[in-house]
MMTF fields as JSON, N, C-alpha, C and O atoms, coordinates in Angstrom:
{
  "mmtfVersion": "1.0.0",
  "mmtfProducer": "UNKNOWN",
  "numBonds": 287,
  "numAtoms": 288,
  "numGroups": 72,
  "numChains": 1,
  "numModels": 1,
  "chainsPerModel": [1],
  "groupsPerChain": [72],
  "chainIdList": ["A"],
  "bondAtomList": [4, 2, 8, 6, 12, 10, 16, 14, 20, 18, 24, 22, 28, 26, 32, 30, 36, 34, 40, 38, 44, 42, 48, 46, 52, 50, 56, 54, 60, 58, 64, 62, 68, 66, 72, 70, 76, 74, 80, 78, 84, 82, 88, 86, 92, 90, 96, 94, 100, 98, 104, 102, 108, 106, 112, 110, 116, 114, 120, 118, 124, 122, 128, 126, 132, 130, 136, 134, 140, 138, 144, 142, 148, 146, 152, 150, 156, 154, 160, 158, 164, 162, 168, 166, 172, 170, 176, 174, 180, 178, 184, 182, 188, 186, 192, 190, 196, 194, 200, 198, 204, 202, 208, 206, 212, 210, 216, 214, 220, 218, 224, 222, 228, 226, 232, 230, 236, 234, 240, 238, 244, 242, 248, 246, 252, 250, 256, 254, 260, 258, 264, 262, 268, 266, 272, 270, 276, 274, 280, 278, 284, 282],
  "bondOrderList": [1, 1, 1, 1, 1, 1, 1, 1, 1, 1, 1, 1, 1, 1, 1, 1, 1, 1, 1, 1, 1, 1, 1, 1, 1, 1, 1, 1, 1, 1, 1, 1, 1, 1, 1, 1, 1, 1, 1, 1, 1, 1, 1, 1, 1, 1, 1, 1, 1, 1, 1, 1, 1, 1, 1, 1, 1, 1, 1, 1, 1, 1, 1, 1, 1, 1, 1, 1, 1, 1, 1],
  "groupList": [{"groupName": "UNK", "atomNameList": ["N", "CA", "C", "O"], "elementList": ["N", "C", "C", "O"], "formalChargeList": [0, 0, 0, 0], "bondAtomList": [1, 0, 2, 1, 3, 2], "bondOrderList": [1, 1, 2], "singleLetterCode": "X", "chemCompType": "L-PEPTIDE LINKING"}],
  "groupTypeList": [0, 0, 0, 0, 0, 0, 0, 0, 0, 0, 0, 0, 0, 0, 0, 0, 0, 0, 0, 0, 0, 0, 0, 0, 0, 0, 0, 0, 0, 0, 0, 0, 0, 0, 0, 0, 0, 0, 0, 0, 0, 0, 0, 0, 0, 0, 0, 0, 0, 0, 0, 0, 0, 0, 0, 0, 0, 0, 0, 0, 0, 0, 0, 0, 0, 0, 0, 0, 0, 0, 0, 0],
  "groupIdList": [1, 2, 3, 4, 5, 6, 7, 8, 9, 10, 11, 12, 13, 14, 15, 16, 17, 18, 19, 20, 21, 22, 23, 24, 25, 26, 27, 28, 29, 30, 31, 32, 33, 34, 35, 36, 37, 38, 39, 40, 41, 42, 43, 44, 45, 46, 47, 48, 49, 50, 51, 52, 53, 54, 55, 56, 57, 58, 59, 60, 61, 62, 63, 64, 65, 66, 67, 68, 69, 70, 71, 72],
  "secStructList": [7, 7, 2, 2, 2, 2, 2, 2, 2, 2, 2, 2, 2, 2, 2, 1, 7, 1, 1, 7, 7, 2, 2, 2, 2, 2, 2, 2, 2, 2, 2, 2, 2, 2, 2, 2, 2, 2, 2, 2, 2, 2, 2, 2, 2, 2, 2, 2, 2, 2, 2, 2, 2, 2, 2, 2, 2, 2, 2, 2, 2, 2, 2, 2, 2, 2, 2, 2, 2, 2, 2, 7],
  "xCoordList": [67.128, 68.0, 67.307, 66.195, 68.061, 67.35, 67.309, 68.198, 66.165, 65.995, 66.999, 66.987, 67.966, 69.016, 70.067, 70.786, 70.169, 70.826, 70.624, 71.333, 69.162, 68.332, 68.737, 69.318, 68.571, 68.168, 69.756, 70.075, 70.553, 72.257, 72.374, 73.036, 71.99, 72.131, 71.622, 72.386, 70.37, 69.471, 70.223, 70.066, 70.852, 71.409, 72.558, 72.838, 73.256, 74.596, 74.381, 75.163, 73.107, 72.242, 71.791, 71.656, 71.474, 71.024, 72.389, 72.305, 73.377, 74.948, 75.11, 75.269, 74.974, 75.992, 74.98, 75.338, 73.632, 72.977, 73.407, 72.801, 74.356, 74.957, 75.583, 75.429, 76.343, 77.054, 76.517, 77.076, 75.46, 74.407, 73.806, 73.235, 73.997, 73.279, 71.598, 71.025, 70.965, 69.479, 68.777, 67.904, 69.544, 68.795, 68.992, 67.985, 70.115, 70.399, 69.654, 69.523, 68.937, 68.198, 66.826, 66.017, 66.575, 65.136, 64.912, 64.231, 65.781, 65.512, 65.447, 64.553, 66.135, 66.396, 64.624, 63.813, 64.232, 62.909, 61.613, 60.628, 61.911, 61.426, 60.865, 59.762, 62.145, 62.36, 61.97, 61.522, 62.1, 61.583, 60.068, 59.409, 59.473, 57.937, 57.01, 55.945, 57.836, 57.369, 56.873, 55.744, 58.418, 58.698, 57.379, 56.329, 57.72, 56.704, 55.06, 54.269, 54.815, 53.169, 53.053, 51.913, 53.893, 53.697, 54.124, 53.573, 54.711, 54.583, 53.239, 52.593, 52.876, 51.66, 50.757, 50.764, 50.285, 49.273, 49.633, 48.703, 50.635, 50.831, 50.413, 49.642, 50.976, 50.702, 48.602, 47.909, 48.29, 47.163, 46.22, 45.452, 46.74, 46.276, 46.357, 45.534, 47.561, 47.892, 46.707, 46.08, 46.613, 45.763, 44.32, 44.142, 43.707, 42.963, 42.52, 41.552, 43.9, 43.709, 43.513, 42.451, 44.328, 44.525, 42.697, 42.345, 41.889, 40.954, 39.911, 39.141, 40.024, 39.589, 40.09, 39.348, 41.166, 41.484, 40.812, 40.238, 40.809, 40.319, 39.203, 38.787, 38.5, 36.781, 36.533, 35.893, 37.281, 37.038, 37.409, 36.49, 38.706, 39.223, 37.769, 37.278, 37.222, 36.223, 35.325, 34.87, 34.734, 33.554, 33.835, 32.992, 35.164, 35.376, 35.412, 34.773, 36.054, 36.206, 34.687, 34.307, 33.951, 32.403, 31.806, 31.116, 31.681, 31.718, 32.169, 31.513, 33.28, 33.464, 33.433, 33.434, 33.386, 32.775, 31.688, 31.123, 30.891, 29.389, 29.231, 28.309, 29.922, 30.125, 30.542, 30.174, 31.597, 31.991, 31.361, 31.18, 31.08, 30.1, 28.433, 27.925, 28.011, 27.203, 27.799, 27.369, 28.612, 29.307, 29.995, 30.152, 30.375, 31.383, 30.628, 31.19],
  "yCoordList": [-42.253, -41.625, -41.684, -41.184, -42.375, -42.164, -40.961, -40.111, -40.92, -39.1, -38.428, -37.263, -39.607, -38.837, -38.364, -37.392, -38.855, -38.118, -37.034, -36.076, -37.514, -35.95, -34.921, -33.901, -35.017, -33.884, -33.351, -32.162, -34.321, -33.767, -32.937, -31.9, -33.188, -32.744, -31.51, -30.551, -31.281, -29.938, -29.076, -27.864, -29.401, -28.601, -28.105, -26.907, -28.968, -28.275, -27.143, -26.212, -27.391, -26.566, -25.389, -24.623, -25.225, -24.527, -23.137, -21.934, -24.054, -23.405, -22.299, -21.083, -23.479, -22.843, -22.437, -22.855, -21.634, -21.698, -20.37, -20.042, -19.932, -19.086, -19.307, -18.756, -20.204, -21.341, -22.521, -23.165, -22.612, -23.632, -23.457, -22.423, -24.764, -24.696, -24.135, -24.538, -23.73, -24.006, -25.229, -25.309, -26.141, -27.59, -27.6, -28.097, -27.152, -27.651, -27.047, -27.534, -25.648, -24.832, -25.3, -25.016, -25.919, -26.746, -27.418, -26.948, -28.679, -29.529, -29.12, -29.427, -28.646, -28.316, -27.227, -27.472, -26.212, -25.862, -26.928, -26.792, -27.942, -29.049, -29.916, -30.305, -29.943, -30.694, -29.925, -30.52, -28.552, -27.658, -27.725, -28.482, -26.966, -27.362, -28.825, -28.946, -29.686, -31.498, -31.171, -31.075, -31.031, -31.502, -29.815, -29.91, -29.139, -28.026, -28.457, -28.325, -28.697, -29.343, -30.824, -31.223, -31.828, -33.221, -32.216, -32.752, -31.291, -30.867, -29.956, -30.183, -29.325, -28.693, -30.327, -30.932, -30.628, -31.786, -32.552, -33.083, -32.603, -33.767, -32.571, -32.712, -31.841, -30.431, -30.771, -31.053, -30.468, -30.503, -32.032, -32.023, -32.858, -33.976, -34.319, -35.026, -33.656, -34.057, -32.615, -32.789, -31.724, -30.33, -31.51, -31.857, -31.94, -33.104, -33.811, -33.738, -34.606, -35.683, -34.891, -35.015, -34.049, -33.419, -32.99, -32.974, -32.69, -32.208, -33.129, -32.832, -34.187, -35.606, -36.022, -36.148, -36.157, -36.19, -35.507, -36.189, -34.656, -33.567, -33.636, -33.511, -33.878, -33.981, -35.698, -35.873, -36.478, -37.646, -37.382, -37.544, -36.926, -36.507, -35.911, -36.373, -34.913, -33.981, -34.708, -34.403, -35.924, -36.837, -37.755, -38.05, -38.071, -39.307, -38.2, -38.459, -37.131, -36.386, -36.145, -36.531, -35.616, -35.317, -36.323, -36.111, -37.555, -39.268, -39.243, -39.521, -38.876, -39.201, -38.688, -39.251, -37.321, -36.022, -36.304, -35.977, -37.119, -36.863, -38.532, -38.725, -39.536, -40.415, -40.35, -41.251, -39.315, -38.903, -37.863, -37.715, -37.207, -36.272, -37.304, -36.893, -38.04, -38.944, -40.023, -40.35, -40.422, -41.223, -40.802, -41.494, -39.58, -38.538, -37.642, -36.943],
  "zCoordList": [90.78, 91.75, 93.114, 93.283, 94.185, 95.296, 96.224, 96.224, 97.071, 97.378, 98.472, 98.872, 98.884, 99.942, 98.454, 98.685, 97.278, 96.693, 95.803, 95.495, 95.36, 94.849, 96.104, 95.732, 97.145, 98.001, 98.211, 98.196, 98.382, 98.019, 96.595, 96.631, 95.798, 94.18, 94.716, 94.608, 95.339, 95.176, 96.169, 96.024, 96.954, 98.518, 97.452, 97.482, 96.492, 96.041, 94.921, 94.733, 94.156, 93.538, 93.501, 92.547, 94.988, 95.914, 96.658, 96.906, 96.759, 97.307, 96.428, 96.532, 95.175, 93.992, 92.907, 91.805, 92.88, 92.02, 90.858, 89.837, 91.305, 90.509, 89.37, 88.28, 89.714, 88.401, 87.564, 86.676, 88.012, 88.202, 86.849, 86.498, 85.931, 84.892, 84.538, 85.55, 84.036, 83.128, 83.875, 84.739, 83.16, 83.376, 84.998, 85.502, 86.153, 87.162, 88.074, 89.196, 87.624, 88.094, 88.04, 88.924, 87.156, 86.254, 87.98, 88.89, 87.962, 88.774, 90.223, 91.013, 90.381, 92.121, 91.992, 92.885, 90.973, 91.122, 91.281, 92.007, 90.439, 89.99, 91.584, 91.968, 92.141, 93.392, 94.544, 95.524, 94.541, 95.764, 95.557, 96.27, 94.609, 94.118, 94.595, 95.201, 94.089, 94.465, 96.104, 96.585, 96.806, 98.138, 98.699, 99.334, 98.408, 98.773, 98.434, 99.368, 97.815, 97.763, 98.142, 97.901, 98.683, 99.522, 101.016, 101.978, 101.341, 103.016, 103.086, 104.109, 102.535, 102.383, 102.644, 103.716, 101.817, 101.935, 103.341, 103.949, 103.738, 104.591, 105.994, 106.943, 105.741, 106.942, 107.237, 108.215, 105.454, 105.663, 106.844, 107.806, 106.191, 106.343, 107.953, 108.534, 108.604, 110.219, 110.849, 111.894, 110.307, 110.68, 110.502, 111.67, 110.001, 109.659, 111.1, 111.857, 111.042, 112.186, 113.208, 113.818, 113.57, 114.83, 115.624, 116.804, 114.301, 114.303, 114.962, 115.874, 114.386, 114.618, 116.15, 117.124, 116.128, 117.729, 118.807, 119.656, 118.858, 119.706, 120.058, 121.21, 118.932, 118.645, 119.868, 120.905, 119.147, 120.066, 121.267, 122.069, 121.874, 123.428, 124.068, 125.098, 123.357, 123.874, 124.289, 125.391, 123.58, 123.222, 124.662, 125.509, 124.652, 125.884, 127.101, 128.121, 127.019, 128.525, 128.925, 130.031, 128.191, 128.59, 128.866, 129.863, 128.417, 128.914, 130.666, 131.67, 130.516, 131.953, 132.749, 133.844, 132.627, 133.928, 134.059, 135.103, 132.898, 133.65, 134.161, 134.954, 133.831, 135.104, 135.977, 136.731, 136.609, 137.895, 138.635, 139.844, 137.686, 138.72, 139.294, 140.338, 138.872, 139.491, 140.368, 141.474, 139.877, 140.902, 142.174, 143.179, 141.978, 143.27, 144.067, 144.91]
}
């Protein structure tokens, strides 16, 4: 099943979870859980880079204040 229609299945799941089978409840938990620990990790992973970025920005800006302040 591709995931624009999983994620349709789970939204109607989700509407109607009142009427909503056992098994229909299974999946749409199934599918919130998945998609909830790949945005966590991916959250993690950009909190990561971001970290990394910064660290280098810092590394090049101090690079070049202290070539301009000798040069200026």
């Amino acid at each position: 099943m591709n995931r624009n229609i999983e994620t349709e299945k789970v939204t109607n799941i989700i509407k109607d979870y009142k009427s909503s089978s056992n098994k229909d409840l299974i999946y749409a938990m199934t599918y919130i859980q998945n998609d909830f620990n790949l945005t966590k990790e991916t959250l993690i992973n950009l909190t990561h880079h971001l970290d990394k970025l910064e660290i280098a920005y810092n590394i090049i800006l101090k690079e070049y204040e202290s070539r301009t302040k000798q040069n200026g």
